[in-house]
DRENMIKOL-820070 format. One line per 4 residues: number of its first residue (from 1); their letters; for each residue x, y, z of N, C-alpha, C. Coordinates in Angstrom, 3 decimals. Layout:
BEGIN
NUM = A = X Y Z X Y Z X Y Z; ...
***
This chain:
BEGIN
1 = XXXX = -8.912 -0.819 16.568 -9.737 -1.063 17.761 -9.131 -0.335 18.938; -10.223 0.294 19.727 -9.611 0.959 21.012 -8.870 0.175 21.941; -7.294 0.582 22.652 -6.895 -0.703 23.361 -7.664 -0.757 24.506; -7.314 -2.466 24.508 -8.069 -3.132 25.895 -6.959 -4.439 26.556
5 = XXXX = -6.852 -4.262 27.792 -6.100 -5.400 28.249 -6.251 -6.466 27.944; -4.969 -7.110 27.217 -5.409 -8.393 26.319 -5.593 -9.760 28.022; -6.836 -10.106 27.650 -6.719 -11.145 28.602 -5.752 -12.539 28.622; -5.401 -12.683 29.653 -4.381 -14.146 29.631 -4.966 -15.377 29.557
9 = XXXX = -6.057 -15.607 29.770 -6.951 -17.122 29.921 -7.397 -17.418 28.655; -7.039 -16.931 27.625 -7.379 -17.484 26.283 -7.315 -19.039 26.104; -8.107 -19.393 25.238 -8.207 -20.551 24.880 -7.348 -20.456 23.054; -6.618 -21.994 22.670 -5.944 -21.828 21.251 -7.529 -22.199 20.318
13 = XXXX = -8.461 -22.227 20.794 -8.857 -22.722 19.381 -9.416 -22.251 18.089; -9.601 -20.894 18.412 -8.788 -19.711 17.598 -7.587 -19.972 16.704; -7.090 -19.783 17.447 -5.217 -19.994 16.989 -5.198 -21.380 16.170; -5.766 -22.406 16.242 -5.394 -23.585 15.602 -6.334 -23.510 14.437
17 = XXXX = -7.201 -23.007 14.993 -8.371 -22.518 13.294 -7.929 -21.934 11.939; -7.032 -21.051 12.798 -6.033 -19.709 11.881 -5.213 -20.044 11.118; -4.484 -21.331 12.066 -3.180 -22.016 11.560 -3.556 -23.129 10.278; -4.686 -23.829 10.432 -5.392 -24.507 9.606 -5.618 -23.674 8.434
21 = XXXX = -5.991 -22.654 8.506 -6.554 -21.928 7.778 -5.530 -21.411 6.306; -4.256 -20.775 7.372 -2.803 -20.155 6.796 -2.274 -21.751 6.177; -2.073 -22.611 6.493 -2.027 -24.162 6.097 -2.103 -23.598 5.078; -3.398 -23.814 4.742 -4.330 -24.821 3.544 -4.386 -23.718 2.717
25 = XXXX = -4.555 -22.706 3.114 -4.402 -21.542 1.432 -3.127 -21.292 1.100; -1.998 -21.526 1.910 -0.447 -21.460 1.314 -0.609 -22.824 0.434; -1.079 -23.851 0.488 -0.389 -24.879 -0.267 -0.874 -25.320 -1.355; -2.202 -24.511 -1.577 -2.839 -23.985 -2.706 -2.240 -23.225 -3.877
29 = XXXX = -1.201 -22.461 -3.086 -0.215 -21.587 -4.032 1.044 -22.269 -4.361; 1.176 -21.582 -5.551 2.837 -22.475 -6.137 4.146 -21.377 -5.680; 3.587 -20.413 -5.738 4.740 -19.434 -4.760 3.980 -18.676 -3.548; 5.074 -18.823 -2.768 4.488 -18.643 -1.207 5.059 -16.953 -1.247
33 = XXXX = 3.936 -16.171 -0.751 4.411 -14.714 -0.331 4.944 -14.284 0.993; 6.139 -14.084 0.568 6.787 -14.340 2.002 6.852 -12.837 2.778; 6.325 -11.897 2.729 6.292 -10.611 3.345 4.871 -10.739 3.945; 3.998 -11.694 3.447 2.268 -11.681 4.138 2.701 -12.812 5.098
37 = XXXX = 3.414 -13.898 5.030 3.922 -14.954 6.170 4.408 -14.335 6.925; 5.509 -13.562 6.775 5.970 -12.904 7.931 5.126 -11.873 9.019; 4.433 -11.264 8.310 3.542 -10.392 8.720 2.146 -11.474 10.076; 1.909 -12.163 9.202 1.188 -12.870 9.795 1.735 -13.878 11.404
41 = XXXX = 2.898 -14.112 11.151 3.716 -14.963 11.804 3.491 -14.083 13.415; 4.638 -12.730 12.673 4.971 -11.574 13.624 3.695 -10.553 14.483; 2.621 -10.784 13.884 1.141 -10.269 14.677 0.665 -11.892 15.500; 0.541 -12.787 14.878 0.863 -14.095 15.530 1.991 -13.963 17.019
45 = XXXX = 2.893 -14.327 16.708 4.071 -14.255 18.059 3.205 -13.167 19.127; 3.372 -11.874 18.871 3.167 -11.116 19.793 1.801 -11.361 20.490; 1.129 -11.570 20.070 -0.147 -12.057 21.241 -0.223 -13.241 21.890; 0.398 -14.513 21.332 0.281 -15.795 21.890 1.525 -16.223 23.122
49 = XXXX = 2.726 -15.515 21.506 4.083 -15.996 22.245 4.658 -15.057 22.173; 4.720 -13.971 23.032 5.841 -12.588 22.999 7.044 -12.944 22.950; 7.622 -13.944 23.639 8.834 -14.359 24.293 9.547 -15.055 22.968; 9.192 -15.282 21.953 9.451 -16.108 20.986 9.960 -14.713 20.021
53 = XXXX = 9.985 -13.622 20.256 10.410 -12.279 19.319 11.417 -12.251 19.953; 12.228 -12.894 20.462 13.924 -12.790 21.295 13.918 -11.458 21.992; 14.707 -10.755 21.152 15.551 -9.163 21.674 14.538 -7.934 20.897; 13.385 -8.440 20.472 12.701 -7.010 20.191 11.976 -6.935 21.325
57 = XXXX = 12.066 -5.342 21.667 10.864 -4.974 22.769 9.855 -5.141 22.568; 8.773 -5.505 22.853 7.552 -5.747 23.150 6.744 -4.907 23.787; 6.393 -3.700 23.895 5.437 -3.148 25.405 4.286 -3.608 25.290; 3.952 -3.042 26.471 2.354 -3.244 27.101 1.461 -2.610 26.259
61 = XXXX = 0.334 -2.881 25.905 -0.902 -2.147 25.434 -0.809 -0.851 25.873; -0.698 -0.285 26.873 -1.341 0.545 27.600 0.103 1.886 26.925; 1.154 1.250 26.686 2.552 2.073 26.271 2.487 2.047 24.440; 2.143 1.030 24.166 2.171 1.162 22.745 1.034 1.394 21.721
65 = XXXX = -0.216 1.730 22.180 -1.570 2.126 21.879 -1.314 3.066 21.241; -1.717 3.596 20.136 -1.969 4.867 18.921 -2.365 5.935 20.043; -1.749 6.975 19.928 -2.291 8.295 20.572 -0.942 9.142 20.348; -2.200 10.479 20.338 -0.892 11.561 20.205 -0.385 11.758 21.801
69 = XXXX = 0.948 11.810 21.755 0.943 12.462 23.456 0.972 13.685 24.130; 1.282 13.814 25.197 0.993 14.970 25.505 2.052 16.516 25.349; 2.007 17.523 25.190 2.888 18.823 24.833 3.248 19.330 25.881; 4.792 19.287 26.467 4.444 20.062 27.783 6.055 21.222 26.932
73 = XXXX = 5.240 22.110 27.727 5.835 23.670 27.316 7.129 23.631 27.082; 7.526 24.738 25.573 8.703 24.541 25.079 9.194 22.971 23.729; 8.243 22.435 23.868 8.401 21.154 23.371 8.132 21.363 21.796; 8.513 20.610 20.735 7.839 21.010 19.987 6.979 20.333 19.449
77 = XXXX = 5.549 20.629 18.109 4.592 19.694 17.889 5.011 18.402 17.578; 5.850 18.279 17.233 6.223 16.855 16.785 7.291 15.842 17.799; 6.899 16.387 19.088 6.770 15.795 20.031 5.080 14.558 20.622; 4.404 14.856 19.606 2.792 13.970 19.801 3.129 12.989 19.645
81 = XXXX = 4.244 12.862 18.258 4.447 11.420 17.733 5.127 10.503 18.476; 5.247 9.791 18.996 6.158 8.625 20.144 6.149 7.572 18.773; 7.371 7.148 18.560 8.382 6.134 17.512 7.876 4.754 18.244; 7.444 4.634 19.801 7.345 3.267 19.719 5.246 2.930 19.320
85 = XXXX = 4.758 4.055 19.842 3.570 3.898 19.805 3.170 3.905 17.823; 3.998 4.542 16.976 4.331 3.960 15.631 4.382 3.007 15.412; 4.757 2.641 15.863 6.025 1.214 15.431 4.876 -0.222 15.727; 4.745 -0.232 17.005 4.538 -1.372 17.598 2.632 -1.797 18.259
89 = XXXX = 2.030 -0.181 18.173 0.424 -0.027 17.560 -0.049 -1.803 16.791; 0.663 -1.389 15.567 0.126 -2.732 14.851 0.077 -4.001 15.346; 0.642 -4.301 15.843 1.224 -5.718 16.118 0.105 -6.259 17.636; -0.458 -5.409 18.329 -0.367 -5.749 19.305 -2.585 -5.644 19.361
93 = XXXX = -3.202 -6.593 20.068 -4.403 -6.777 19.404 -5.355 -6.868 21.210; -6.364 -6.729 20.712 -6.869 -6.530 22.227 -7.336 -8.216 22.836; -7.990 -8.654 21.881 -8.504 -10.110 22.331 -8.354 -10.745 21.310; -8.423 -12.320 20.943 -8.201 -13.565 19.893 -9.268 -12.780 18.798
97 = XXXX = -10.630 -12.453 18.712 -11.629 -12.475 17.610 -10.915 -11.362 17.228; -10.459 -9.856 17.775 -10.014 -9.212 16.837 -8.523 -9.208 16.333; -7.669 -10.207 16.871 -6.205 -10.710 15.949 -7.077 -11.812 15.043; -7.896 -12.934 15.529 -8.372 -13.748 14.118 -9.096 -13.155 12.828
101 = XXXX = -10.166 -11.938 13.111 -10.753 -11.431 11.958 -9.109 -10.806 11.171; -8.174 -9.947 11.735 -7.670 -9.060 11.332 -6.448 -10.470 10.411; -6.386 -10.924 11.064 -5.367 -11.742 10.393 -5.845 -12.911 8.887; -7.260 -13.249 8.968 -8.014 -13.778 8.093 -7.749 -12.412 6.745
105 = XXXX = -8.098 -11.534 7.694 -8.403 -10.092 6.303 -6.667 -10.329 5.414; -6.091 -10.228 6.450 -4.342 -9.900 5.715 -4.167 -11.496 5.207; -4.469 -12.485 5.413 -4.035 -13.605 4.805 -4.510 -13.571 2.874; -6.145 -12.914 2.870 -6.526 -12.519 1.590 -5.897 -11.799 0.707
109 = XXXX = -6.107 -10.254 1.470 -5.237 -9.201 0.432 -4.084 -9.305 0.510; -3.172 -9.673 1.364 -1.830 -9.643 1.411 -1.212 -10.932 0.205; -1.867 -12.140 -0.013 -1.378 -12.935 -0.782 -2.058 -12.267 -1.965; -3.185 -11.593 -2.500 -3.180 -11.229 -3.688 -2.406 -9.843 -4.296
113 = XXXX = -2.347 -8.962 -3.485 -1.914 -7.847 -3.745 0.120 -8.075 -3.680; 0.473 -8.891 -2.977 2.083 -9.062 -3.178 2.094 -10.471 -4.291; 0.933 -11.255 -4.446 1.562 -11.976 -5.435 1.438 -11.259 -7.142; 0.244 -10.067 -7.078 -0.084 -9.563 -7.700 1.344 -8.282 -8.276
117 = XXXX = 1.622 -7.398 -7.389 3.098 -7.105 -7.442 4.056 -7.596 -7.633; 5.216 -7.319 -6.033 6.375 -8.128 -6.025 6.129 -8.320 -4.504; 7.137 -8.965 -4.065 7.569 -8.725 -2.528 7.941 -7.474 -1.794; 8.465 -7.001 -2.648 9.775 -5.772 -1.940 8.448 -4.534 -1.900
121 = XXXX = 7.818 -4.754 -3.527 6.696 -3.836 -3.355 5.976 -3.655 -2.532; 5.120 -4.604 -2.254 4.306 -5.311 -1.159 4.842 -4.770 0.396; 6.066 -4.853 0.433 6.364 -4.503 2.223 6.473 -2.560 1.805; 7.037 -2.448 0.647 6.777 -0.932 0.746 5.655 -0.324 0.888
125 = XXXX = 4.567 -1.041 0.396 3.217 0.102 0.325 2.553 -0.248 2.185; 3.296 -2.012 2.964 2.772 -2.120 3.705 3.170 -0.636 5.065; 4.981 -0.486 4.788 4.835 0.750 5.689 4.868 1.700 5.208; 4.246 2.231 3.931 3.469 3.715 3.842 1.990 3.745 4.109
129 = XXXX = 1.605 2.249 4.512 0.510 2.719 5.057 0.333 2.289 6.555; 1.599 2.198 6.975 1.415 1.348 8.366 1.812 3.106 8.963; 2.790 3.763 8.312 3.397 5.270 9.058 2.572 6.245 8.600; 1.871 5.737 7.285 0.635 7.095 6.902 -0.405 6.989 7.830
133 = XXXX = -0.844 5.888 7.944 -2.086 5.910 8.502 -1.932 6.407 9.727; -0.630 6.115 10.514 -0.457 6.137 12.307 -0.082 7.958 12.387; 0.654 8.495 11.335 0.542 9.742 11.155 -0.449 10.743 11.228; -1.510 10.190 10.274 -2.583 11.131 10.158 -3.367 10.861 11.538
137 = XXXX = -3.430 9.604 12.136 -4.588 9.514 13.000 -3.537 10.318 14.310; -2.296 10.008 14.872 -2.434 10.960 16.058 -2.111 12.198 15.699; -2.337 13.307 14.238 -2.481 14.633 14.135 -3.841 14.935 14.268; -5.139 14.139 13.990 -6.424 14.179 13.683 -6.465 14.421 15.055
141 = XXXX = -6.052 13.030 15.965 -6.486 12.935 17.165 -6.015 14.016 18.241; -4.900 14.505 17.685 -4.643 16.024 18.421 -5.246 17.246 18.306; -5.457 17.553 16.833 -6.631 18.767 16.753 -7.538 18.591 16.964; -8.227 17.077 17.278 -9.743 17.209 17.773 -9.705 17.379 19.642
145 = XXXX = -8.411 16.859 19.735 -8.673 17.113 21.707 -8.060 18.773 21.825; -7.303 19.445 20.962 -7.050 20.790 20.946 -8.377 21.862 20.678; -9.220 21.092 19.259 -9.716 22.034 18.937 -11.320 21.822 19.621; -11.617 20.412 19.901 -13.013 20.238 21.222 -13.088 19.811 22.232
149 = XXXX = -11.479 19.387 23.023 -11.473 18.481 24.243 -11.581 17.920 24.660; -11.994 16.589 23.277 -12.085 15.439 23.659 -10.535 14.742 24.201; -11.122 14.063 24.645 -9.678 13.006 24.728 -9.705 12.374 24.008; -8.629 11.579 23.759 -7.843 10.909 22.537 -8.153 9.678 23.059
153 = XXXX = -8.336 8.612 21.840 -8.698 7.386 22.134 -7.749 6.881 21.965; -7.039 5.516 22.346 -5.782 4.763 22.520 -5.952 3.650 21.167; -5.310 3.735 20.281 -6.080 2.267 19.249 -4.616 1.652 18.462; -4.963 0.086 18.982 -4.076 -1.062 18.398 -4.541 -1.402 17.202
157 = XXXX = -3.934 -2.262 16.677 -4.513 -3.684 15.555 -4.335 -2.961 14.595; -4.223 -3.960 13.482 -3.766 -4.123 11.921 -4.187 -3.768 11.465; -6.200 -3.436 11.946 -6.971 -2.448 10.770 -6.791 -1.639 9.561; -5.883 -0.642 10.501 -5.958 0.317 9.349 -4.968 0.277 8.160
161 = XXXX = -4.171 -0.770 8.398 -3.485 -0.937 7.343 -4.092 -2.310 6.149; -4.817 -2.972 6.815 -5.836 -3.843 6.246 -7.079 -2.936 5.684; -7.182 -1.899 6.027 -8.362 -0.722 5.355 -7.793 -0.339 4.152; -6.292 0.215 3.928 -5.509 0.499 3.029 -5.297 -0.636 1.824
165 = XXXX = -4.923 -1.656 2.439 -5.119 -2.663 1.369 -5.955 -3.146 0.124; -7.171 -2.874 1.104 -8.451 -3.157 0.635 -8.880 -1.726 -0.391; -8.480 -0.331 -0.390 -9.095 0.513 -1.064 -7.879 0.549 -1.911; -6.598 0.187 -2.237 -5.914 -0.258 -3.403 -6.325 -1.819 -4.391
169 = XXXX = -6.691 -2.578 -3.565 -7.416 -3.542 -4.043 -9.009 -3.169 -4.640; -9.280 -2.746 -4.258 -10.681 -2.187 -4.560 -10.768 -0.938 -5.851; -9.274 -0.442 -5.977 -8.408 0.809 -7.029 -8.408 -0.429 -8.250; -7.483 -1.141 -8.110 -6.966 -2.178 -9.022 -7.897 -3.220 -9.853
173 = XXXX = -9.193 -3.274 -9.209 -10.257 -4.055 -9.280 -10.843 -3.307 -10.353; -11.290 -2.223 -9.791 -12.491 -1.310 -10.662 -11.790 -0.787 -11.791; -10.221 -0.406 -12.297 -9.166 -0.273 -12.912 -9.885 -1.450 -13.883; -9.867 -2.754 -13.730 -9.593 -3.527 -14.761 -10.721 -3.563 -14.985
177 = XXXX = -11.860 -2.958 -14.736 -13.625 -3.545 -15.196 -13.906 -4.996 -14.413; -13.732 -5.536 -13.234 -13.925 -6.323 -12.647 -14.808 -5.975 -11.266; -15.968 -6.784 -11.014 -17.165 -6.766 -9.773 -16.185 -6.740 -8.248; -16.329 -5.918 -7.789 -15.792 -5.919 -6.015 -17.237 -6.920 -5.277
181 = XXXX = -16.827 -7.729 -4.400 -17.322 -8.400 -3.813 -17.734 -7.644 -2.374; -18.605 -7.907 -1.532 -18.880 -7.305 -0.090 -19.880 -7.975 1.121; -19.162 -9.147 1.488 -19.410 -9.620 2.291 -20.627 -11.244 1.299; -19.819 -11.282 0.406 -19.966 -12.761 -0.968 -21.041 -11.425 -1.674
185 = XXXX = -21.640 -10.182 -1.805 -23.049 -9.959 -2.380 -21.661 -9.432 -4.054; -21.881 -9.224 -5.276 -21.544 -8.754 -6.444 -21.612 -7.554 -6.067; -21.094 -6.383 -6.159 -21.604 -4.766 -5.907 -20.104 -4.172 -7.211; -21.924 -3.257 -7.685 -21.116 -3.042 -9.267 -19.914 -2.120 -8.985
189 = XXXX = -19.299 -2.362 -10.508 -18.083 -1.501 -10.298 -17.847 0.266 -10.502; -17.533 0.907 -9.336 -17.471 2.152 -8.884 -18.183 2.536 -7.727; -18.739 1.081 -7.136 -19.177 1.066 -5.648 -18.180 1.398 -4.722; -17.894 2.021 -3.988 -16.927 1.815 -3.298 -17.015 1.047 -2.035
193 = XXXX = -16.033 -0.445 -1.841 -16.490 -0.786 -0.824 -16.052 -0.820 0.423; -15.050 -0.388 0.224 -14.336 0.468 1.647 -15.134 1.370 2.683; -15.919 2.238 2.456 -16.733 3.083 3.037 -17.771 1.796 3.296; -18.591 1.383 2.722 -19.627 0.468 3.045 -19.068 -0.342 3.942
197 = XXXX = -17.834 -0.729 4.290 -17.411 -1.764 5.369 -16.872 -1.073 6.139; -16.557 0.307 6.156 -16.326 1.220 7.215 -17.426 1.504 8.264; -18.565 1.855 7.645 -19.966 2.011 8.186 -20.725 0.538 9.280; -20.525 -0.483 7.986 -21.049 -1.307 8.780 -20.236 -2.344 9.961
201 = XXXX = -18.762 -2.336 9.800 -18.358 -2.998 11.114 -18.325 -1.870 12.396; -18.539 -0.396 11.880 -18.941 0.477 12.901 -20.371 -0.022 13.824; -21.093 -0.142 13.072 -22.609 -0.571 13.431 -22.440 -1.850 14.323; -21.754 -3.139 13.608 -21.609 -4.330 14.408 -20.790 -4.085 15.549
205 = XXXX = -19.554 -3.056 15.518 -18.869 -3.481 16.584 -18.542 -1.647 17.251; -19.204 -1.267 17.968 -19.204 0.134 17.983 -17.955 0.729 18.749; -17.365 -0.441 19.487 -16.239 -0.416 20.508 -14.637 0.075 19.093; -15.173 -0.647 17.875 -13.937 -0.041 17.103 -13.247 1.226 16.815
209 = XXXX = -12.536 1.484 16.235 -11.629 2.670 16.482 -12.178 3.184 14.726; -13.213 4.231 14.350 -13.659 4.633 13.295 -12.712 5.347 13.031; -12.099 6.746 13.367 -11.118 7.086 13.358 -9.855 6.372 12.420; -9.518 5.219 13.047 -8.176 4.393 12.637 -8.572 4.179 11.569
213 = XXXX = -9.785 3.547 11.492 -10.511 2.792 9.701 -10.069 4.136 9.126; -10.602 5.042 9.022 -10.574 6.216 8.194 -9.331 6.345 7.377; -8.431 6.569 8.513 -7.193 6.772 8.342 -6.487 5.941 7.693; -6.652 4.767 7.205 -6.529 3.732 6.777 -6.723 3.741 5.446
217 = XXXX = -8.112 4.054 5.286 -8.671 4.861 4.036 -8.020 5.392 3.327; -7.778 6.536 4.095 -7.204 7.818 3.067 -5.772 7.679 3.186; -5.317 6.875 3.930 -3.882 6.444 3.424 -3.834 5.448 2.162; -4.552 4.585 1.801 -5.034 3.660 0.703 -4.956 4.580 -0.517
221 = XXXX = -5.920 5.228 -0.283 -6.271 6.439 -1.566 -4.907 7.398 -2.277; -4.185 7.638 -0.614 -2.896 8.417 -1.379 -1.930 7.556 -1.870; -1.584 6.319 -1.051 -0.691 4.783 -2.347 -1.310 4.861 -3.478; -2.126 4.949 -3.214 -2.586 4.572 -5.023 -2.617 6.020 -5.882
225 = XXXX = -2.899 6.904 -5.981 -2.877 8.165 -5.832 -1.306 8.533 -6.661; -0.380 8.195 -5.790 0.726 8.814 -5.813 1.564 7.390 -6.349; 1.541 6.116 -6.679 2.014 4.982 -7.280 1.344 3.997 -7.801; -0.140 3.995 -8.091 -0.391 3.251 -8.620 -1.533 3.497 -9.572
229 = XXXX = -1.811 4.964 -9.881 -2.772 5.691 -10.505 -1.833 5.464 -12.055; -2.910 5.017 -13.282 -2.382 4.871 -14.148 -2.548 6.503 -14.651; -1.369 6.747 -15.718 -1.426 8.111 -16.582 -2.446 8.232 -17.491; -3.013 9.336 -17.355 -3.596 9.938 -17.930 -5.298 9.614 -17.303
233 = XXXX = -5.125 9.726 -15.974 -6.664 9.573 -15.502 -7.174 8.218 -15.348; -6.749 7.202 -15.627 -7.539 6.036 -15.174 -8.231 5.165 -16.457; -8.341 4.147 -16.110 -9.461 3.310 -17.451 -9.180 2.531 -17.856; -9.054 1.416 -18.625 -8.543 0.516 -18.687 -7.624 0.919 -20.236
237 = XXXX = -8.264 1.702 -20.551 -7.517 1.766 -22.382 -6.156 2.118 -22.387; -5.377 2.280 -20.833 -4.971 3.431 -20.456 -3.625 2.096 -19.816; -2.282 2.376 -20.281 -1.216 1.242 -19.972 -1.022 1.202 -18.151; -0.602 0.864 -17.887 -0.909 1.189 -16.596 0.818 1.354 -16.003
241 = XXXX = 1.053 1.978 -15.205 2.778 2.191 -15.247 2.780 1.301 -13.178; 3.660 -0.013 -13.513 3.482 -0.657 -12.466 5.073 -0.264 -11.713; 5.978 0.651 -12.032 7.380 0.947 -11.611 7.112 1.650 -10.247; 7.048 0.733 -9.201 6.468 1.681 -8.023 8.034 2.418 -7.566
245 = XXXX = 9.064 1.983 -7.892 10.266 2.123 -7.468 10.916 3.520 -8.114; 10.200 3.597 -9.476 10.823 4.850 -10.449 9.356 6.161 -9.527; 8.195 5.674 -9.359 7.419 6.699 -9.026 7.979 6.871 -7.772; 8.167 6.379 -7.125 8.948 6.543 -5.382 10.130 7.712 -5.494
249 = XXXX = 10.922 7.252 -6.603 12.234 8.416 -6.576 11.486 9.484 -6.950; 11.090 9.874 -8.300 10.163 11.007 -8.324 9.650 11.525 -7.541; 8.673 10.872 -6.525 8.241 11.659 -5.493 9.079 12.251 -4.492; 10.262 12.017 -4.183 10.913 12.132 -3.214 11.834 13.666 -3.923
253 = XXXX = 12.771 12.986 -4.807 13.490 14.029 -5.743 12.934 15.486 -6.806; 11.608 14.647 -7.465 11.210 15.291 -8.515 11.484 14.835 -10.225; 10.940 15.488 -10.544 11.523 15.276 -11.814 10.938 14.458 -12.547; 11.397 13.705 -13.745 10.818 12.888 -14.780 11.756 11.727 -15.590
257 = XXXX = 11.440 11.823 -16.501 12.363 11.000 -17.724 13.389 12.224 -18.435; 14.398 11.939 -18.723 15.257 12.904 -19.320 14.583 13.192 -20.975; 14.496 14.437 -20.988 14.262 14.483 -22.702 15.568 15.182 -22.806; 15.561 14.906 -24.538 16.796 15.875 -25.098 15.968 16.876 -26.116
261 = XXXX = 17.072 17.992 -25.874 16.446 19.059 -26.781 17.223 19.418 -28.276; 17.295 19.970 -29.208 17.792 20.069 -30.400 17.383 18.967 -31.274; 18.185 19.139 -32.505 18.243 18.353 -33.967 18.901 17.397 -34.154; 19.800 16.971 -32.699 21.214 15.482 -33.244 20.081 14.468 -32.685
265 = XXXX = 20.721 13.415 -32.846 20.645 12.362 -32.155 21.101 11.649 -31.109; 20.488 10.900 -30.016 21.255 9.851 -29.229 22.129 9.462 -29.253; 22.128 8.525 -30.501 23.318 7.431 -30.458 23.456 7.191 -32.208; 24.256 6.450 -32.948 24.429 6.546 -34.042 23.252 6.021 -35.141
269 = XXXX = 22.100 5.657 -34.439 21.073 5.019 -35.229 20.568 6.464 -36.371; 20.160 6.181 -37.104 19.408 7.668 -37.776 18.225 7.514 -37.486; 17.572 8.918 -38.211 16.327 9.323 -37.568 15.364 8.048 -38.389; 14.082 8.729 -38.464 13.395 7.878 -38.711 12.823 9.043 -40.340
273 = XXXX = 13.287 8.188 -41.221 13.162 8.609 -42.463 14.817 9.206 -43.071; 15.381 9.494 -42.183 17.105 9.414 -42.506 17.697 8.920 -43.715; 17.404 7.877 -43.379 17.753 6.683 -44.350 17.857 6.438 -45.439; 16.426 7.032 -46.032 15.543 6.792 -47.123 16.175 8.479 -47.585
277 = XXXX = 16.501 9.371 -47.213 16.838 10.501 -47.661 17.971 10.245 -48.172; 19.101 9.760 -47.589 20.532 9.538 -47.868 20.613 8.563 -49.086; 19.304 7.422 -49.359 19.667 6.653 -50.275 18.920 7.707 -51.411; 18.136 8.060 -51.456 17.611 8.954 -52.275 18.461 9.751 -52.875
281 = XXXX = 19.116 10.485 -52.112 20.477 11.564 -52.867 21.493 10.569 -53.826; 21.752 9.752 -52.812 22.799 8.969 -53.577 22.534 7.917 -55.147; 21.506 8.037 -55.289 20.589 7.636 -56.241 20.235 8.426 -57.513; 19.798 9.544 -56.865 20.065 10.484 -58.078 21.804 11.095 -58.307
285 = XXXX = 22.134 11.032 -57.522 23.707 10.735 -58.087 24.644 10.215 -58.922; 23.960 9.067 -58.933 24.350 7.843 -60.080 23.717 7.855 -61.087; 22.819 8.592 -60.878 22.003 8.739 -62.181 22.905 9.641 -63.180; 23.112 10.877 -62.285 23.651 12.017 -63.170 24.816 11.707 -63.625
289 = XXXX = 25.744 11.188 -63.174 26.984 10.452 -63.659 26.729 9.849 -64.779; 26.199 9.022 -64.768 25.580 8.249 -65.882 25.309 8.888 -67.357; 24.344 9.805 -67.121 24.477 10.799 -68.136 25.357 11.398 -68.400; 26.366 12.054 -67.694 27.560 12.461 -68.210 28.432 11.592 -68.743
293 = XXXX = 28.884 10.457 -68.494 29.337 9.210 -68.894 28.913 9.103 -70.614; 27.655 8.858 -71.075 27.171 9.135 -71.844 27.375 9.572 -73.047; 27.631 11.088 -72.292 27.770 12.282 -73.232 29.195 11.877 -73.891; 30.192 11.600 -73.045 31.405 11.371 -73.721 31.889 10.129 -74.482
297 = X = 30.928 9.094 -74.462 31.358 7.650 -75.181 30.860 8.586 -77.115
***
C-alpha cells in the first residue's frame, strides 16, 4: 500500500478482534509456529506500541516507505537502495484495516506453510521474499521514473511478502492435485490465484501499491522456482526434494552431489552381483578338486 500518515486516534477494536482471532486459531494447534507469532507480534508492536520494540529504531513512514532514492552525481546505482527503507518498509502499515487484513492473511499462510515445513525454513523463504520483493520493486521503480518520469510511489505493509506466500502456497497446492480456494469459491487446479487477487483487490482498493503485489509475485515464483520446484518438471509422480538448505548451498556455491568415477568401490560392501560371482568361482572349485581327489583313491 502507498504510504500514508498513520493516524493517532485509532480506536482498539480492531486490535482486540485480531487478538481474539490469533487466540483461538493458536489453540486449535498442538504446535505453535513460532516465526508466524513473532512476525505477527512484531507488525503488531510497531503500529499500536512502537515503544514496546525497546532499542530498535523505528522511523517515520515518510523515512521508511519503499522507494528507490535519489542519484546524485558520482554516486553509484546501488546507491537507490537505502538498508533502512529495506528493512523496516514491512513492518510499518498506513491505517488499522490495512495492518488487520494483512495480518489475518499471515496468520493463515504463515501457520500452514511453516507448520507445513520447518521454522528455520519458514523465516528463510520469509526474507528472500521480504529482500526479493523490496529489491525488484525499487529497481522497477527506478527505470520507470528514469525511463518515463514518473515519480516513484512510497509503499509500506506486508503485502508483498504475503503475495509471495500465497503463490508458493498456491505452487504446493496444485503440486499435490488439490482445489485452490478464492475468496471460499473452488477454482480448479492450474488456476492461478494470485493474479486473480492481484486484479481484484486492485479494483476494490485502487489506492494499493500494484507494483508491490507484483513484486511479491514474482518473488514467490522464483522461491519456488529455485527451492521448491520438484525434479524433473513438476507432478505429483515426481518425489519432491524438500532440502531447502542443500538447494540454498547449491545456489550460492554450485555444484551437486559428488559422483565417483571408475570401477572400485566406496566402501568395502561389494557390488551388486559381486557376490554371487565370487561364490560361483569358488564352487566350481570344489567341484574340480573333487574330481581330482577321485582320480587318485
Amino acid at each position: 500500500r502507498r504510504g500514508t500518515r498513520r493516524s493517532g486516534g485509532q480506536s482498539y477494536y480492531m486490535m482486540i478482534t485480531l487478538l481474539v482471532q490469533v487466540v483461538r486459531r493458536l489453540n486449535q494447534l498442538p504446535h505453535k509456529p513460532p516465526v508466524t507469532v513473532f512476525l505477527l507480534a512484531l507488525n503488531c508492536c510497531a503500529y499500536y506500541a512502537p515503544e514496546l520494540l525497546g532499542f530498535f529504531f523505528l522511523p517515520r513512514v515518510s523515512d521508511a516507505c519503499l522507494r528507490p532514492e535519489q542519484i546524485y552525481r558520482g554516486q553509484s546505482v546501488l546507491a537507490i537502495f537505502n538498508p533502512t527503507r529495506l528493512l523496516f518498509h514491512s513492518v510499518l502499515h498506513a491505517h488499522e484495516y490495512h495492518l488487520y487484513h494483512n495480518m489475518l492473511s499471515l496468520l493463515g499462510k504463515g501457520i500452514q506453510l511453516e507448520l507445513k515445513n520447518s521454522s528455520g525454513t519458514f523465516a528463510f523463504m520469509t526474507a528472500f521474499l521480504l529482500f526479493g520483493s523490496s529489491t525488484l520493486y525499487v529497481s522497477l521503480s527506478h527505470l520507470a521514473s528514469v525511463s518515463f518520469g514518473s515519480p516513484p510511489s512510497c509503499a509500506i505493509g506486508f503485502s508483498a511478502v504475503l503475495f509471495g506466500y500465497k503463490v508458493i502456497s498456491m505452487m504446493e497446492s496444485s503440486d499435490s492435485g488439490r482445489e485452490n480456494v478464492f475468496f471460499g469459491f473452488h477454482v480448479p487446479r492450474g488456476v492461478y490465484v494470485s493474479w486473480m487477487e492481484l486484479i481484484t483487490i486492485q479494483f476494490v482498493h485502487p489506492e494499493a501499491s500494484f507494483l508491490g503485489h507484483l513484486c511479491g509475485i514474482v518473488s514467490g515464483y522464483a522461491y519456488y522456482g529455485l527451492f521448491l520446484r520438484p525434479p524433473g518438471g513438476g507432478g505429483r509422480q515426481n518425489q519432491r526434494d524438500r532440502n531447502v538448505w542443500s538447494r540454498f548451498k547449491s545456489f550460492l556455491f554450485g555444484g551437486g552431489p559428488r559422483r565417483f568415477h571408475g570401477h572400485g568401490t566406496a566402501s568395502d560392501v561389494p557390488r551388486q552381483g559381486q557376490s554371487s560371482a565370487q561364490d560361483s568361482s569358488s564352487s566350481s572349485y570344489i567341484n574340480v578338486r573333487e574330481k581330482r581327489l577321485k582320480k587318485f583313491k
